[in-house]
C-alpha positions as CSV (number, residue, x, y, z in Angstrom):
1,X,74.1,98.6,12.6
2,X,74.8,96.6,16.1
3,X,74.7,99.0,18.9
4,X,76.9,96.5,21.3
5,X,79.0,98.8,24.1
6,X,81.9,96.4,25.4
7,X,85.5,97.1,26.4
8,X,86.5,94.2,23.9
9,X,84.3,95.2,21.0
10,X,85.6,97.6,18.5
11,X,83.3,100.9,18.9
12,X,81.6,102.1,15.5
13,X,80.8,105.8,15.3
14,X,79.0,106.1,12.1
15,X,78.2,104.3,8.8
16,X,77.2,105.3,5.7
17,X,76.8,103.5,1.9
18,X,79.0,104.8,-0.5
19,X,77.3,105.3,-3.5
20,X,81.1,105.5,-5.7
21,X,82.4,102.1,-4.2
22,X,78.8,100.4,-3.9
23,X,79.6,99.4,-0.8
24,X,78.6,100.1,3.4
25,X,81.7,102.3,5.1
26,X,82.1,101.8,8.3
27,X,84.1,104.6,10.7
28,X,85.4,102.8,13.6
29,X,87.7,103.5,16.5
30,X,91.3,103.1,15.5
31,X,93.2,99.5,16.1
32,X,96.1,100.5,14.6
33,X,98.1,96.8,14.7
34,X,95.5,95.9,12.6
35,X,93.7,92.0,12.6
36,X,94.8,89.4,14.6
37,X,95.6,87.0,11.4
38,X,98.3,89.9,9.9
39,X,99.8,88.8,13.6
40,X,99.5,85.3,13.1
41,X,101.0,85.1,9.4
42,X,103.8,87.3,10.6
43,X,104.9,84.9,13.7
44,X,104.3,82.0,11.3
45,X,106.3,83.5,8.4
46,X,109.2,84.0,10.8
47,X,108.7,80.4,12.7
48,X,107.9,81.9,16.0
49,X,105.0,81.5,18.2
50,X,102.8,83.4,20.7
51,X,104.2,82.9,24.6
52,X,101.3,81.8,26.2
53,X,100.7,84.6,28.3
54,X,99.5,86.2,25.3
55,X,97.3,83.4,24.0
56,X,95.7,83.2,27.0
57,X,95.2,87.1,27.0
58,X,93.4,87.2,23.5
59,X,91.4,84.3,24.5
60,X,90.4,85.8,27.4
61,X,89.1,89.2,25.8
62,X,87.7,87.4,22.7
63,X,85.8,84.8,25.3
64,X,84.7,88.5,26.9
65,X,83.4,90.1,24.0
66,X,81.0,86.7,23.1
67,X,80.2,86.2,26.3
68,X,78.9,90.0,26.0
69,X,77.0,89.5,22.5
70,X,75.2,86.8,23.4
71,X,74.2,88.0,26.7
72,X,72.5,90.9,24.0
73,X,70.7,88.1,22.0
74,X,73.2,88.5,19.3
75,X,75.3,86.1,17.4
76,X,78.6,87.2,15.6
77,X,78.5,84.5,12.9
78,X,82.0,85.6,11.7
79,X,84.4,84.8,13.6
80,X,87.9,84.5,11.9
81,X,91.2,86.2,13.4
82,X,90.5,88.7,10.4
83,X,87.3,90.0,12.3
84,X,89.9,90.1,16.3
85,X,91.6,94.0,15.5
86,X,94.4,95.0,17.7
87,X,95.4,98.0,19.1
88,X,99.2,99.5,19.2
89,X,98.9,98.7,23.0
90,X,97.5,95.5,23.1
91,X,94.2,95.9,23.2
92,X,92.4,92.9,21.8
93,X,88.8,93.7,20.0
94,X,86.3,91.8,18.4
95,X,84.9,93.7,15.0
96,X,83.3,93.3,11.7
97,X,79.2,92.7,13.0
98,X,78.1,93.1,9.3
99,X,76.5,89.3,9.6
100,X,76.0,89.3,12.8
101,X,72.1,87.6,13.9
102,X,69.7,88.8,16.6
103,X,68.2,85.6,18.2
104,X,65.2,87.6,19.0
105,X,64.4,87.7,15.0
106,X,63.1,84.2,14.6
107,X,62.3,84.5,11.2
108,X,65.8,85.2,10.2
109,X,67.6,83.1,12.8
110,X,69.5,80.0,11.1
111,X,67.9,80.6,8.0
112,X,70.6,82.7,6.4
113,X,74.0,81.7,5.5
114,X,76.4,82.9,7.5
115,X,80.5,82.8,7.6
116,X,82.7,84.1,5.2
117,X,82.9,82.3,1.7
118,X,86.3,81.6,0.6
């Protein structure tokens, strides 16, 4: 588990495998707005857009968060609005480090495939 501490990174308490669902749980903080892409479809679905004082906002704390990781020697290798959570009050975090690379392993490092497969 990435131990990253960051205003803009969604804090994980705990984790566990669950031997039922075959499958790592994660216990996070709660964004209750959910991902950024439920945001997106919504807006799009309704033939709005964002007012760019809120683009520039998420931008902002996304660009913080990366600029944070790799300052750590990590690299998020995921990064899809489905991994940006939001908060009820606006709070814009980057989660979901289950791929994520330390640039310190070398033996790993751009070796793996990494991304989401769709």
């Amino acid at each position: 588990m990435v131990n990253l501490k960051h205003p803009k990174i969604v804090d994980v308490y705990s984790g566990y495998f669950s031997p039922e669902k075959e499958t790592f749980v994660m216990i996070n903080e709660l964004c209750d707005y959910g991902a950024l892409e439920r945001l997106i479809i919504s807006k799009r679905e309704k033939d709005q857009a964002f007012p760019e004082d809120i683009i520039r906002r998420v931008m902002m704390d996304i660009t913080s968060a990366i600029e944070y990781i790799h300052s750590k020697d990590w690299l998020h290798c995921d990064m899809k609005p489905e991994n940006v959570l939001v908060s009820i009050n606006g709070d814009v975090k980057l989660g979901d480090f289950g791929i994520s690379l330390n640039l310190l392993e070398k033996e790993k490092q751009l070796k793996t495939p990494i991304g989401t497969l769709k």
